[in-house]
MARSE-198002 format. One record per residue (C-alpha): x, y, z; residue in three letters; residue number from 1. Coordinates in nm, 2 decimals, m for minus. Layout:
[[X; Y; Z]; 'ALA'; NUM]
...
//
This chain:
[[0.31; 3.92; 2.03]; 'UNK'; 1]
[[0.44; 3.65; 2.20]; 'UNK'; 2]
[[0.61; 3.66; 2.64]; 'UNK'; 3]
[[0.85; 3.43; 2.77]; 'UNK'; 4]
[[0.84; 3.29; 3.07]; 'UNK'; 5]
[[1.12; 3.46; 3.36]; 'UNK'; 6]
[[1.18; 3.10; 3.48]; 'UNK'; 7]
[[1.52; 2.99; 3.51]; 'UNK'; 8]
[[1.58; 2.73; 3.26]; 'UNK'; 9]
[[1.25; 2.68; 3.17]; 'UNK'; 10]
[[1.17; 2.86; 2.84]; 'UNK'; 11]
[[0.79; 2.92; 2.75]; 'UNK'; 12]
[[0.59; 3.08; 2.49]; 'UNK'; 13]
[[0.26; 3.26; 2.53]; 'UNK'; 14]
[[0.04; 3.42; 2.30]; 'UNK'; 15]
[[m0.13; 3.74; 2.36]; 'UNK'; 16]
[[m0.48; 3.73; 2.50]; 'UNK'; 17]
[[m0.77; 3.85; 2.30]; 'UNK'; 18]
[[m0.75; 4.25; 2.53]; 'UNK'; 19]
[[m0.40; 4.26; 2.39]; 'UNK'; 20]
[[m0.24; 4.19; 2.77]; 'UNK'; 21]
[[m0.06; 3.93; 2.93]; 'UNK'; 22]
[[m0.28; 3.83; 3.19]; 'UNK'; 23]
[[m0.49; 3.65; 2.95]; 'UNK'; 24]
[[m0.21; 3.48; 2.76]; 'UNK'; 25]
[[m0.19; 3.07; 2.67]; 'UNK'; 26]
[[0.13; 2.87; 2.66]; 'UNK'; 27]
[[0.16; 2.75; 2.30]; 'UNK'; 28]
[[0.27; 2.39; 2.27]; 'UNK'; 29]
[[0.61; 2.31; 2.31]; 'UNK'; 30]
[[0.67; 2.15; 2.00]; 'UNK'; 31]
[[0.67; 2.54; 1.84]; 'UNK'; 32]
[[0.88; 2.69; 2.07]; 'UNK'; 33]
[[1.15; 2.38; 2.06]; 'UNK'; 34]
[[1.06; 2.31; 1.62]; 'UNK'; 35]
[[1.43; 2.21; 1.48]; 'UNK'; 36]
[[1.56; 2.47; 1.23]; 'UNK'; 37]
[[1.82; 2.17; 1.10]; 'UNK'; 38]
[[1.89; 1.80; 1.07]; 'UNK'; 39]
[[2.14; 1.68; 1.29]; 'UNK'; 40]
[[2.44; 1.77; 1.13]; 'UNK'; 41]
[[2.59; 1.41; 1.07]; 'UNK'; 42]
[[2.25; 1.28; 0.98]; 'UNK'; 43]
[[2.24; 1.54; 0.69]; 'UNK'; 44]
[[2.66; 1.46; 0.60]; 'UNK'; 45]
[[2.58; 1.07; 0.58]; 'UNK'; 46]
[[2.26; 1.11; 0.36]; 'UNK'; 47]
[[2.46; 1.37; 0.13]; 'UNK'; 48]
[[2.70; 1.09; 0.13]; 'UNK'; 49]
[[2.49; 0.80; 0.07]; 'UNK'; 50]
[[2.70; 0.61; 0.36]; 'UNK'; 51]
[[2.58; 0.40; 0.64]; 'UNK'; 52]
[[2.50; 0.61; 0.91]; 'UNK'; 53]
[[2.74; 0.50; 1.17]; 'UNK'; 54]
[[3.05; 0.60; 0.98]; 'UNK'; 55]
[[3.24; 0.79; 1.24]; 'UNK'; 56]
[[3.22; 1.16; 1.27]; 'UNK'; 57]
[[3.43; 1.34; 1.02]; 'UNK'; 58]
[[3.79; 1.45; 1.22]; 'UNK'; 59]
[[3.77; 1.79; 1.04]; 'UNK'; 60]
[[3.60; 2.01; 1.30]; 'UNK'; 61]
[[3.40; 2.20; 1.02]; 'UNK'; 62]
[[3.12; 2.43; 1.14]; 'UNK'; 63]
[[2.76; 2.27; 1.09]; 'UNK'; 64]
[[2.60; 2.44; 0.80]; 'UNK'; 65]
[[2.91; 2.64; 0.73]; 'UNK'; 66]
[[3.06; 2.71; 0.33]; 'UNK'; 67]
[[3.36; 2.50; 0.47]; 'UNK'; 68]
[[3.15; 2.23; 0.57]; 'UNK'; 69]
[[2.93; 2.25; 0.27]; 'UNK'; 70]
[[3.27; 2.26; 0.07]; 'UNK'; 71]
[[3.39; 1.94; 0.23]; 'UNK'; 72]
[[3.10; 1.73; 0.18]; 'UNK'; 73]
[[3.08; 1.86; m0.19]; 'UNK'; 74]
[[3.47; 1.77; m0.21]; 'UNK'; 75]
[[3.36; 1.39; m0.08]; 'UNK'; 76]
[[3.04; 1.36; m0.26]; 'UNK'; 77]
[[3.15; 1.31; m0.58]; 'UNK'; 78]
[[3.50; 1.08; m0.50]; 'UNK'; 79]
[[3.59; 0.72; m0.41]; 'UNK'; 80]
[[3.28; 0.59; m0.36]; 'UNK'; 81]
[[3.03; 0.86; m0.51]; 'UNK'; 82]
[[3.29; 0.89; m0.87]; 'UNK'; 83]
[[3.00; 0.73; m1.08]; 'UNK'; 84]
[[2.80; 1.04; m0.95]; 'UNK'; 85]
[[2.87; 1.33; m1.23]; 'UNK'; 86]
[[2.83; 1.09; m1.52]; 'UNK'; 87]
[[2.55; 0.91; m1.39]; 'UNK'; 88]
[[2.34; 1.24; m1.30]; 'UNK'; 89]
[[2.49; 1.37; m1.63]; 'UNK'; 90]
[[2.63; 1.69; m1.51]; 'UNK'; 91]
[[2.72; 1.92; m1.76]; 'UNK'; 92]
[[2.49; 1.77; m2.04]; 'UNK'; 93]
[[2.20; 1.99; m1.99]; 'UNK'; 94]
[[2.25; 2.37; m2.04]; 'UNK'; 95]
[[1.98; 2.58; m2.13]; 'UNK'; 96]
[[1.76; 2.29; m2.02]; 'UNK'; 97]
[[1.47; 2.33; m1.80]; 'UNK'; 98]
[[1.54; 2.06; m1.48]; 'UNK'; 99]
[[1.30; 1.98; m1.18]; 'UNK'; 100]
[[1.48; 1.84; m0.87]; 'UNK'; 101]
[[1.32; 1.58; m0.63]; 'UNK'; 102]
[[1.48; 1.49; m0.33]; 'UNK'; 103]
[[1.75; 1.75; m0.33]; 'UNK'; 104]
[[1.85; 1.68; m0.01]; 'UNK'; 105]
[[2.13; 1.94; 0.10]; 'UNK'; 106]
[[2.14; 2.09; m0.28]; 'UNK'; 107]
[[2.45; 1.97; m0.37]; 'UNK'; 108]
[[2.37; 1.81; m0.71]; 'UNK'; 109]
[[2.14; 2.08; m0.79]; 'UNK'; 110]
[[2.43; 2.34; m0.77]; 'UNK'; 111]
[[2.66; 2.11; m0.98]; 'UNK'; 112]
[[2.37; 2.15; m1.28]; 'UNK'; 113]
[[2.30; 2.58; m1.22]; 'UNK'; 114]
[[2.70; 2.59; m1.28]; 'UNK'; 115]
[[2.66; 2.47; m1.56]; 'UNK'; 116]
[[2.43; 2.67; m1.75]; 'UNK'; 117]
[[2.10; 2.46; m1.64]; 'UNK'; 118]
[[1.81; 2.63; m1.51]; 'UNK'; 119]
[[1.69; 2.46; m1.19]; 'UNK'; 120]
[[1.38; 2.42; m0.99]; 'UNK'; 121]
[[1.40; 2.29; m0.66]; 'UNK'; 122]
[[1.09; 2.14; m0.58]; 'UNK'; 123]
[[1.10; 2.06; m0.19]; 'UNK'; 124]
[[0.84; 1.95; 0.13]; 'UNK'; 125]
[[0.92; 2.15; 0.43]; 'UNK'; 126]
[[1.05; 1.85; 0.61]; 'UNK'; 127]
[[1.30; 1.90; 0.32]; 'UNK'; 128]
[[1.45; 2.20; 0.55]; 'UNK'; 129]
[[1.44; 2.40; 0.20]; 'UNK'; 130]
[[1.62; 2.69; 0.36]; 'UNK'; 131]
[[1.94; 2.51; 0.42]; 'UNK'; 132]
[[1.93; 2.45; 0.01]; 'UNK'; 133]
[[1.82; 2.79; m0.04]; 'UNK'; 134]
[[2.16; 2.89; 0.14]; 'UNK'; 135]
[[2.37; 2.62; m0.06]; 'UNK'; 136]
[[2.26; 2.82; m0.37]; 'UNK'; 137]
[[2.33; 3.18; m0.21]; 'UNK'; 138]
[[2.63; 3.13; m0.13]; 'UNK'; 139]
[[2.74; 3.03; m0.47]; 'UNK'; 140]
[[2.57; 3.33; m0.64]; 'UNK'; 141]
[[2.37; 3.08; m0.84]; 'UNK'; 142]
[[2.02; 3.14; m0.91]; 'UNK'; 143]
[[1.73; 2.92; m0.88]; 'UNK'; 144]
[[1.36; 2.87; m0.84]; 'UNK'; 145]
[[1.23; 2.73; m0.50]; 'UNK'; 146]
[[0.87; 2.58; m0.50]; 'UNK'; 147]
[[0.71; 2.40; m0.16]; 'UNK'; 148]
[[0.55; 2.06; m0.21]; 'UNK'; 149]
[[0.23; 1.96; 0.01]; 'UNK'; 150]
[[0.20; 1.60; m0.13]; 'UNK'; 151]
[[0.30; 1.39; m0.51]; 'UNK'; 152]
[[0.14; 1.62; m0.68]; 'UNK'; 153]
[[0.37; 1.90; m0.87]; 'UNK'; 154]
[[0.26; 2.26; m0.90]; 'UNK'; 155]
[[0.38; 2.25; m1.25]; 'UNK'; 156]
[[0.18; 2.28; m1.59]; 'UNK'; 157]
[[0.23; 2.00; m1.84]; 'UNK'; 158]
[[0.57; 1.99; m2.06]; 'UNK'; 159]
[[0.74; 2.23; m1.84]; 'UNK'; 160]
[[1.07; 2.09; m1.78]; 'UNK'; 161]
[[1.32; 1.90; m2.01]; 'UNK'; 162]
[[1.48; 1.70; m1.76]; 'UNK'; 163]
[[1.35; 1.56; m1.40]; 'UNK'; 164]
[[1.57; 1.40; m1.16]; 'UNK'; 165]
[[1.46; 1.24; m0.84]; 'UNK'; 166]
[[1.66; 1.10; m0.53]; 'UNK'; 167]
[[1.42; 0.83; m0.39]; 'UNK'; 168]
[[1.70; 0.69; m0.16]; 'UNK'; 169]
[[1.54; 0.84; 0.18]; 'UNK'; 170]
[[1.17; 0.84; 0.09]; 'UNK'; 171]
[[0.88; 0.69; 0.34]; 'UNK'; 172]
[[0.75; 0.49; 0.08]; 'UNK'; 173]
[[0.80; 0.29; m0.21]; 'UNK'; 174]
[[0.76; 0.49; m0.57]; 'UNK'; 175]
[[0.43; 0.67; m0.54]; 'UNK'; 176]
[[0.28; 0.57; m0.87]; 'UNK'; 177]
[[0.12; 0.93; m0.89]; 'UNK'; 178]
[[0.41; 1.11; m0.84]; 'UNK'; 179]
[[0.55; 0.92; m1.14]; 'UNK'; 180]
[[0.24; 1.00; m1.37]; 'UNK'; 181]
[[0.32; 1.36; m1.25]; 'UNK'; 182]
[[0.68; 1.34; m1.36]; 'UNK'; 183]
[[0.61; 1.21; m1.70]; 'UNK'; 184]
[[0.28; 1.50; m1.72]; 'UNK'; 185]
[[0.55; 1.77; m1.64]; 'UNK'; 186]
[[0.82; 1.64; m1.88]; 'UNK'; 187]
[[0.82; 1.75; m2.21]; 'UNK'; 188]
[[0.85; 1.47; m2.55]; 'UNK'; 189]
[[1.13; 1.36; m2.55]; 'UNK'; 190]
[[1.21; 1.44; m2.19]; 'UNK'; 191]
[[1.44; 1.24; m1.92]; 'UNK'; 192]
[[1.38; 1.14; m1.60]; 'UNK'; 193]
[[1.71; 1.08; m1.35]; 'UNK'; 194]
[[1.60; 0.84; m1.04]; 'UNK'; 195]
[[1.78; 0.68; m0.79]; 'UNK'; 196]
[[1.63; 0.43; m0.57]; 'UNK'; 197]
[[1.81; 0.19; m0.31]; 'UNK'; 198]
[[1.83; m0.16; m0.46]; 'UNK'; 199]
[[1.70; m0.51; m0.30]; 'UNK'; 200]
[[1.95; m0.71; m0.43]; 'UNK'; 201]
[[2.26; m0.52; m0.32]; 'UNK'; 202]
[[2.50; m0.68; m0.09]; 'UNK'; 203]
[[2.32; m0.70; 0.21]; 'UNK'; 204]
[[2.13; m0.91; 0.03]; 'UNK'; 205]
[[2.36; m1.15; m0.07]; 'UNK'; 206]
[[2.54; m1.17; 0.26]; 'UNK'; 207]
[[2.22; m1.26; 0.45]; 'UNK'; 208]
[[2.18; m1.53; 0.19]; 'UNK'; 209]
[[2.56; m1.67; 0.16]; 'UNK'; 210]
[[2.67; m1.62; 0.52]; 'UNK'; 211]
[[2.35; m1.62; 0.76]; 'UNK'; 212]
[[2.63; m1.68; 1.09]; 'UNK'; 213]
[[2.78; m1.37; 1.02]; 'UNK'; 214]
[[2.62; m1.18; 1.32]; 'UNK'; 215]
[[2.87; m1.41; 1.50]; 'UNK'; 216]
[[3.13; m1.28; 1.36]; 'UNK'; 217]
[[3.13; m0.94; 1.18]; 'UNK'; 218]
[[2.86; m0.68; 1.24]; 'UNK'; 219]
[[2.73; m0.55; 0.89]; 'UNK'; 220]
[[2.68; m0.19; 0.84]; 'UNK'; 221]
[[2.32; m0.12; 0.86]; 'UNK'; 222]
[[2.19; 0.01; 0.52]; 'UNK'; 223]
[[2.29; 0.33; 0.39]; 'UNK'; 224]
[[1.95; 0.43; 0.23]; 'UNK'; 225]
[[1.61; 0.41; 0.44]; 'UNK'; 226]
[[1.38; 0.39; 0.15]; 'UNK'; 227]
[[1.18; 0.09; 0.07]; 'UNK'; 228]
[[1.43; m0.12; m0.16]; 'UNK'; 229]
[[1.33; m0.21; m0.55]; 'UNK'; 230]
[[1.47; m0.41; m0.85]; 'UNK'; 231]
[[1.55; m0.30; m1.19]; 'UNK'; 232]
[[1.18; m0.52; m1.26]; 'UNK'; 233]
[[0.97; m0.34; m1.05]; 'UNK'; 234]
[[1.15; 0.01; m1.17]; 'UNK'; 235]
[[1.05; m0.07; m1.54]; 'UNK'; 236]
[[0.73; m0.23; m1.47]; 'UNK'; 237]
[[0.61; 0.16; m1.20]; 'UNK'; 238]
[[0.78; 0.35; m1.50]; 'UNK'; 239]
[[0.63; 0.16; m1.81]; 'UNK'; 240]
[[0.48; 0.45; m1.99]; 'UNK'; 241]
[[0.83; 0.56; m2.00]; 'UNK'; 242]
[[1.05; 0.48; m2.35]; 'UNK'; 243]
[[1.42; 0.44; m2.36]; 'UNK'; 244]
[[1.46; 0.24; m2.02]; 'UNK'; 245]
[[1.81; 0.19; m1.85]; 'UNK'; 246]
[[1.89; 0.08; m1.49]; 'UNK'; 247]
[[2.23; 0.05; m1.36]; 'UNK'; 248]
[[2.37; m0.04; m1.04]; 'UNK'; 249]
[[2.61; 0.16; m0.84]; 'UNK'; 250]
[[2.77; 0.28; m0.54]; 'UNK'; 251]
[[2.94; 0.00; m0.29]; 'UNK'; 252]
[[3.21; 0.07; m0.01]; 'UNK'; 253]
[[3.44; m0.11; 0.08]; 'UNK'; 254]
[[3.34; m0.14; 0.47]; 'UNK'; 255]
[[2.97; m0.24; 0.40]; 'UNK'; 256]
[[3.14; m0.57; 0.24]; 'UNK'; 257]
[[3.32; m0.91; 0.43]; 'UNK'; 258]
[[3.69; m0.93; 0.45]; 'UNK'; 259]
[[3.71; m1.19; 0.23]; 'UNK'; 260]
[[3.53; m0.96; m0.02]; 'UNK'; 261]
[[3.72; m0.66; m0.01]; 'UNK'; 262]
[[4.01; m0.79; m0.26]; 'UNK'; 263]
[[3.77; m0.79; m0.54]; 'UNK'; 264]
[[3.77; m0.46; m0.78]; 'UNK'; 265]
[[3.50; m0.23; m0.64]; 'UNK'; 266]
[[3.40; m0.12; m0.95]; 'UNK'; 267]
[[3.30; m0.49; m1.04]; 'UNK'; 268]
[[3.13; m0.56; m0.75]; 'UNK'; 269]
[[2.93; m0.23; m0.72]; 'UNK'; 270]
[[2.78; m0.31; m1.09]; 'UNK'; 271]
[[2.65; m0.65; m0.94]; 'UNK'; 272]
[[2.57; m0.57; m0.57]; 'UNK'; 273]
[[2.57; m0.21; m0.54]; 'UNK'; 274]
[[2.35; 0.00; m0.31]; 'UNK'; 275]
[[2.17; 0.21; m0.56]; 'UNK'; 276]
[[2.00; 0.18; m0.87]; 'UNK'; 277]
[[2.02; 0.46; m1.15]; 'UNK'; 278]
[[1.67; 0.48; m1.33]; 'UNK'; 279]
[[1.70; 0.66; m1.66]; 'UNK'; 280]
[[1.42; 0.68; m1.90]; 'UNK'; 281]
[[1.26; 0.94; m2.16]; 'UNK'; 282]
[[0.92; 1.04; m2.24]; 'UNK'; 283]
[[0.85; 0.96; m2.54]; 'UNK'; 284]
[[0.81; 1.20; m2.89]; 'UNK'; 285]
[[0.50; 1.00; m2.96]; 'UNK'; 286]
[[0.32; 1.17; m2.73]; 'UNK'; 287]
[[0.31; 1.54; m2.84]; 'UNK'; 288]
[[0.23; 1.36; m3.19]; 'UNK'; 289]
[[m0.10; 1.16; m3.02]; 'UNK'; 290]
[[m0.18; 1.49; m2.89]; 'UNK'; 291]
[[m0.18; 1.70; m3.15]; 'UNK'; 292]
[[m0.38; 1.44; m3.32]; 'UNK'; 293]
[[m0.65; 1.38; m3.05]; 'UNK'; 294]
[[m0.70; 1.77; m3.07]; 'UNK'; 295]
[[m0.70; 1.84; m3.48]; 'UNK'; 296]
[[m1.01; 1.63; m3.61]; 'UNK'; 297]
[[m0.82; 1.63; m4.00]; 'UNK'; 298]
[[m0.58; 1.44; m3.84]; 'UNK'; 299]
[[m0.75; 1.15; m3.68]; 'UNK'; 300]
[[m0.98; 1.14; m4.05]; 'UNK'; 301]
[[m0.68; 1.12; m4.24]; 'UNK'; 302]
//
């Protein structure tokens, strides 16, 4: 049982002493009583969004967390700038399929896949605010497995999953090279894995190389992503045990780029200086056939 403090405008939590009164009771620390149940709103909006986080505050007065403000940032997700989003995440292609999601961040491309016939498992840390997800998928009366992450390691047995996709865009660190060996352990022969990562050379890149006076003139946007950058290299190189590798460029807007810039067809320039890069890869059918000889002895003497 916890008491609160009669104070005026100065809200505290005790716990219960050990003879069950009061009198007895400690002040727990601050940061449970005051513990955030949500990102900022426009935080969560500009990361569902993948757009520089001082884009203006959307106009439409939608209620945080609400199904119209879900609605909306669904609605914007996937058009202008985020088009190359359905295709690239393959939306549509997977039913029936087992899929693992990474880095679901508000849910949104997780629901796109349970519409669709896929059955999904969100696989989330609590920093990931799970619950708000959980609600994404309630209020679409789609169903859904929901499994909390404590570190790279997945709760999963091997082969569980055909498909695995992974939105490294706002993670701490670069790739964790166990949390790849974990995706390939839970995919099954002949599985795919879906990544996006931000990429180094993207046009912030190129406009601190061709114009290093800009600053005196034009103000870039600051990144849109706040993971470590990568190139396609390094991508194929962390996920070498991987078969089938593609990486593709994608995602620009036009306000992240110079004036003189913003004639040129986006979808040309997002292909060469884009802000994200689109892993796809497949575990390989070799495998199961490796394993199944490693384990029957005729096998390896014939």
């Amino acid at each position: 049982m916890r008491f609160m403090d009669s104070g005026i405008g100065n809200l505290k939590l005790f716990a219960v002493g050990p003879d069950g009164s009061a009198e007895h009771a400690t002040p727990l620390p601050m940061s449970v009583a005051t513990a955030p149940i949500a990102p900022d709103p426009h935080t969560a909006a500009t990361r569902e969004l993948i757009r520089p986080p001082t884009v203006h505050r959307s106009r439409r007065a939608c209620e945080p967390y609400s199904a119209a403000w879900f609605d909306e940032l669904e609605q914007k997700r996937y058009q202008r700038h985020g088009c190359w989003l359905p295709h690239a995440m393959e939306f549509g292609r997977h039913p029936g399929e087992s899929l693992l999601v990474l880095g679901c961040g508000l849910g949104t491309d997780a629901v796109h896949y349970a519409r669709t016939g896929t059955n999904v498992t969100v696989a989330s840390a609590p920093n990931d605010y799970p619950h708000l997800i959980r609600d994404n998928f309630v209020r679409h009366g789609l169903p859904a497995e929901f499994v909390a992450l404590t570190g790279p390691q997945l709760p999963f047995s091997g082969g569980a999953f055909d498909v695995v996709t992974w939105n490294a865009l706002y993670d701490a660190t670069e790739p964790d090279p166990l949390r790849i060996r974990e995706c390939f352990r839970v995919l099954k022969p002949g599985g795919k894995v879906i990544g996006l990562f931000p990429a180094h050379y993207d046009t912030a890149f190129w406009q601190e190389r061709l114009f290093p006076l800009q600053r005196l003139f034009w103000r870039r946007p600051p990144d849109p992503a706040t993971a470590p950058k990568t190139t396609a290299r390094e991508l194929r190189r962390a996920f070498g045990q991987f078969g089938e590798q593609r990486v593709m460029k994608r995602h620009l807007r036009r306000g992240e780029l110079p004036h003189a810039w913003r004639i040129l067809p986006l979808m040309l320039l997002e292909r060469l200086i884009g802000r994200v890069l689109v892993l796809k890869a497949k575990k390989p059918i070799l495998v199961a056939r490796l394993q199944v000889t490693q384990i029957d002895p005729s096998r390896l003497a014939a």
